[in-house]
C-alpha positions as CSV (number, residue, x, y, z in Angstrom):
1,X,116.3,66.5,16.8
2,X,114.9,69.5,14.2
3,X,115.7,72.6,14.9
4,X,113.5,74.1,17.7
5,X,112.8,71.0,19.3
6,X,114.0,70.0,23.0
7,X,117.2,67.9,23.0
8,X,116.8,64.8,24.1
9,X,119.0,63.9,27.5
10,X,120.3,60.5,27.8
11,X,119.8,58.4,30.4
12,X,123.2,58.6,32.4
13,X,122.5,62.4,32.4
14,X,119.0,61.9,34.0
15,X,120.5,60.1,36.1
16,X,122.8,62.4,37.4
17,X,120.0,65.1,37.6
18,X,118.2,62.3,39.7
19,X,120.8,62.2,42.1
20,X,121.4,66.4,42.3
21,X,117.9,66.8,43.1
22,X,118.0,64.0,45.8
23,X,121.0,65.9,47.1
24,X,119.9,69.1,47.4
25,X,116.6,67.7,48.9
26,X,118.6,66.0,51.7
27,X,120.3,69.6,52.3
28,X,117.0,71.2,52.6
29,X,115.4,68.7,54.8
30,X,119.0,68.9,57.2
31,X,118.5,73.0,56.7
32,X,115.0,72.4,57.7
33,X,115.9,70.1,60.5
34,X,118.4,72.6,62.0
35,X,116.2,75.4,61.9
36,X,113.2,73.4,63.3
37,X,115.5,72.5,66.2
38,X,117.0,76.1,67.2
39,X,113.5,77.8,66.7
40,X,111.9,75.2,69.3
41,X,114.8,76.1,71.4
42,X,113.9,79.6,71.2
43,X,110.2,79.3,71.6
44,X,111.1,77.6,74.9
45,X,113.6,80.0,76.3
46,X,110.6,82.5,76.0
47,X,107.8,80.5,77.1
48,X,110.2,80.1,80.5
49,X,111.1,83.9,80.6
50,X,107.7,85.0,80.3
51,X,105.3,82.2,82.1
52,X,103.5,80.8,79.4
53,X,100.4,79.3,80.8
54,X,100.9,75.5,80.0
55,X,96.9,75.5,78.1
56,X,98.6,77.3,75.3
57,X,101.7,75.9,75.2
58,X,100.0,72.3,74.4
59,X,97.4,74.0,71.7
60,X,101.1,75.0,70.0
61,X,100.9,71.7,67.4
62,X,103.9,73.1,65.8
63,X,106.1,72.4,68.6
64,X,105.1,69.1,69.3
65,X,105.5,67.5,65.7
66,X,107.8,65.7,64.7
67,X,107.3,66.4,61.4
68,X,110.5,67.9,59.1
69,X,108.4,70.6,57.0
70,X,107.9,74.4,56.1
71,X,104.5,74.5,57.7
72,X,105.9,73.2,61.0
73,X,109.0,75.8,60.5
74,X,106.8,78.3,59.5
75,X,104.2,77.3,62.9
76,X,107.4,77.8,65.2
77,X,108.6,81.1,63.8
78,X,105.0,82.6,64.0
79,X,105.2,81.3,67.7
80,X,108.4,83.3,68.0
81,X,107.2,86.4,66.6
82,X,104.1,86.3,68.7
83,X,106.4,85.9,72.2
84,X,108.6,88.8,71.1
85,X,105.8,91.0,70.2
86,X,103.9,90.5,73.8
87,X,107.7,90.3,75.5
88,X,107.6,93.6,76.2
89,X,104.3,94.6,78.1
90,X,104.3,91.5,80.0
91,X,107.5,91.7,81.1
92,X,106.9,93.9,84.4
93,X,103.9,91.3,85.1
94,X,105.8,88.1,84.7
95,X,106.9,87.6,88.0
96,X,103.6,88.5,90.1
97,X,101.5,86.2,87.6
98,X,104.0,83.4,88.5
99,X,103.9,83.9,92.0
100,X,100.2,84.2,92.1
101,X,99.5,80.5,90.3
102,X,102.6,78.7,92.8
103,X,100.1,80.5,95.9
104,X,96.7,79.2,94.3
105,X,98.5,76.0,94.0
106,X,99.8,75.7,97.6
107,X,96.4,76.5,98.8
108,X,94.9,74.3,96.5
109,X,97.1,71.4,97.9
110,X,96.4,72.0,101.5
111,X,94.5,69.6,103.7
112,X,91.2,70.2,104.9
113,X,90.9,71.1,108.6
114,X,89.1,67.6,108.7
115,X,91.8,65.8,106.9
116,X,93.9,67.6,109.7
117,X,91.8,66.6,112.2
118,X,91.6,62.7,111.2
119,X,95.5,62.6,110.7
120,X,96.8,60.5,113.9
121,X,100.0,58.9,111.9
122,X,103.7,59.4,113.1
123,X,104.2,63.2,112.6
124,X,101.3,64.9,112.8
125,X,101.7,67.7,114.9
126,X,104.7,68.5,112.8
127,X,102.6,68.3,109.9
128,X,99.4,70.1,111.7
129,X,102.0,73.1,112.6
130,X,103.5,73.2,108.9
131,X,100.2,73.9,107.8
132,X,99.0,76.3,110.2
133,X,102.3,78.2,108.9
134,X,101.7,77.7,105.7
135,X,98.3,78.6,106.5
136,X,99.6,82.2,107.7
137,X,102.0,82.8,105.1
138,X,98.6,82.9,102.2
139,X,96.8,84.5,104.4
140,X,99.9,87.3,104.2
141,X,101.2,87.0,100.9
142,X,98.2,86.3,98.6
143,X,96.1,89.9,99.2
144,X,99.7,91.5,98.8
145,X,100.0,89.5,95.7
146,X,96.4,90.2,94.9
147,X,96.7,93.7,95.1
148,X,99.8,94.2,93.3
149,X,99.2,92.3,90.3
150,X,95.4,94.4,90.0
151,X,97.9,97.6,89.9
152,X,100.2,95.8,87.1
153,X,97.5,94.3,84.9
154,X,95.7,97.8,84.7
155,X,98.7,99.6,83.7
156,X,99.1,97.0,81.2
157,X,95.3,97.1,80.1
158,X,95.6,101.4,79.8
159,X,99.1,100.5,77.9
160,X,97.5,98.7,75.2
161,X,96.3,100.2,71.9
162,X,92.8,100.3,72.1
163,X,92.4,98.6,68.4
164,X,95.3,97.0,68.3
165,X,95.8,93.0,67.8
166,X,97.4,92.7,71.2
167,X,94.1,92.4,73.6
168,X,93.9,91.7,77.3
169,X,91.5,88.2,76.8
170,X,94.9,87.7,74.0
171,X,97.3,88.2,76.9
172,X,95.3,86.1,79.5
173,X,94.7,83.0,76.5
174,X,98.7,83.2,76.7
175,X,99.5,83.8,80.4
176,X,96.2,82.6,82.1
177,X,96.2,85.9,84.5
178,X,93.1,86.4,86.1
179,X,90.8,89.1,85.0
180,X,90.5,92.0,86.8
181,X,87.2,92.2,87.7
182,X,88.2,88.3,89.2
183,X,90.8,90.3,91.1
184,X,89.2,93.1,92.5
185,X,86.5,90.7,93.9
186,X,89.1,88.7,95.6
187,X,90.6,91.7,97.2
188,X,87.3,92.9,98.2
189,X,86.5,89.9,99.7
190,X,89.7,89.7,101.3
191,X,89.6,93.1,102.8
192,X,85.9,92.2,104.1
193,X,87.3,89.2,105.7
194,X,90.2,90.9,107.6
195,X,87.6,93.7,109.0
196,X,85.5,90.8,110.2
197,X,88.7,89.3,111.7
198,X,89.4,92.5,112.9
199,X,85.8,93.2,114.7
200,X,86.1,89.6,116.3
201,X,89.5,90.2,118.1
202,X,88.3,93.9,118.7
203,X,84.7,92.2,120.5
204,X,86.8,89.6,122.3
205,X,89.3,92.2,123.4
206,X,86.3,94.0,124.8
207,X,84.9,90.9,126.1
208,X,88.0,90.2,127.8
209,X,88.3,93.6,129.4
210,X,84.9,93.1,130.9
211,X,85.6,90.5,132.1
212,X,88.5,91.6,133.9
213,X,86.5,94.3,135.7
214,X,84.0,92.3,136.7
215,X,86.2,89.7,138.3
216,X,88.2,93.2,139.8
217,X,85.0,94.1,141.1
218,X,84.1,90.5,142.4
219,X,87.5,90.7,144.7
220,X,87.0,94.2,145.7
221,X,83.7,93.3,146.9
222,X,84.9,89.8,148.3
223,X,87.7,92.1,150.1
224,X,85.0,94.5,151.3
225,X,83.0,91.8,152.3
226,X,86.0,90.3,154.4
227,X,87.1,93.3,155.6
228,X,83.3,94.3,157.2
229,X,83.2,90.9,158.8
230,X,86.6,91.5,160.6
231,X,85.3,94.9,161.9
232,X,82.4,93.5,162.6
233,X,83.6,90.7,164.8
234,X,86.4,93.6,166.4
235,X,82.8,95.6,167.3
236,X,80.9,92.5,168.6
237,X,84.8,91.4,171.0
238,X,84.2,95.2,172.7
239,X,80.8,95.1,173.4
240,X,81.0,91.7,175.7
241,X,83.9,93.2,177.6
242,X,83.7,93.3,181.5
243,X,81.6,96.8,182.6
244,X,83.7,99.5,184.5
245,X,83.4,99.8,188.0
246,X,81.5,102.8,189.0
């Protein structure tokens, strides 16, 4: 070729650059495949630590392709980063949001006091007194629950920056925590139910008591009454007695 111009390669050399490229492509798609697998592994340790709300976790297209590529790589790292950055204000919530979705579902999957009612098969008193237990054991746990994770999630909320990218509708998209104005009327309404509860055994207790006294005061009279006709009848013997002899 003239001076200046590109050499010309021959064709065993293009074929050896053929085979380079296809090479180091094959390395970068294993590099890739590597990579894809220990990030997903990682984004699923955290999403199990923390209680990712399973809504979010499907929306995450990254980690359900199959797909060897950047975009997917680069999907599962920013999924990484975005667990790591919220890891540490959630982590003092984590376990009261958990146990407050397994309580909503346990209620949730209770029988109706009808379906109780109907139930005549093999076992049903067992079944009637496993839910009256379990029926207790809401009824004990979910205000505590309530009430606790109210205190936590407003800590969080004053912990936040107030313009920062980390939001408490961010947090709840993520976790699926209730709000707190969702919490605060459940643990009004809670509280109102167990002063009604209250008032109901405190009128029955009352209504017992009365009627204690009044069934004291139906004996004492019943006694009195007894007791008057026996003197009576003593009075009535003397009187017909013989007369004295004057």
């Amino acid at each position: 070729p003239e001076e200046g111009a590109p050499a010309w390669l021959s064709d065993n050399v293009m074929r050896k650059l053929a085979a380079e490229i296809e090479r180091l492509q094959k390395m970068k798609r294993e590099a890739l495949g590597a990579l894809l697998k220990e990030g997903k592994q990682w984004v699923l340790t955290l999403w199990e630590e923390l209680g990712v709300y399973q809504p979010w976790r499907d929306q995450c297209t990254a980690m359900s392709s199959n797909e060897v590529t950047e975009e997917v790589l680069e999907g599962v790292l920013s999924q990484v980063a975005t667990m790591e950055k919220v890891k540490p204000a959630m982590l003092p919530c984590v376990g009261l949001i958990k146990r407050h979705r397994e309580l909503i579902k346990i209620r949730s999957e209770m029988p109706t006091a009808d379906e109780l009612l109907l139930d005549r098969g093999r076992g049903a008193v067992t079944r009637r007194k496993q839910q009256e237990a379990t029926k207790g054991m809401l009824d004990l746990e979910q205000p505590r629950v309530n009430r606790e994770l109210a205190a936590v999630l407003t800590e969080l909320k004053t912990s936040l920056p107030p313009h920062g990218s980390i939001t408490m509708s961010y947090l709840q998209q993520i976790f699926g925590f209730p709000s707190l104005e969702d919490l605060r009327s459940q643990i009004d309404a809670e509280a109102a139910a167990r002063q009604e509860a209250l008032s109901r055994r405190r009128f029955s207790s009352i209504g017992a008591m009365k009627k204690v006294v009044n069934a004291n005061k139906a004996i004492t009279g019943a006694l009195g009454a007894v007791s008057e006709s026996k003197f009576n009848k003593q009075d009535q013997g003397k009187g017909d007695g013989p007369a004295l002899a004057l």
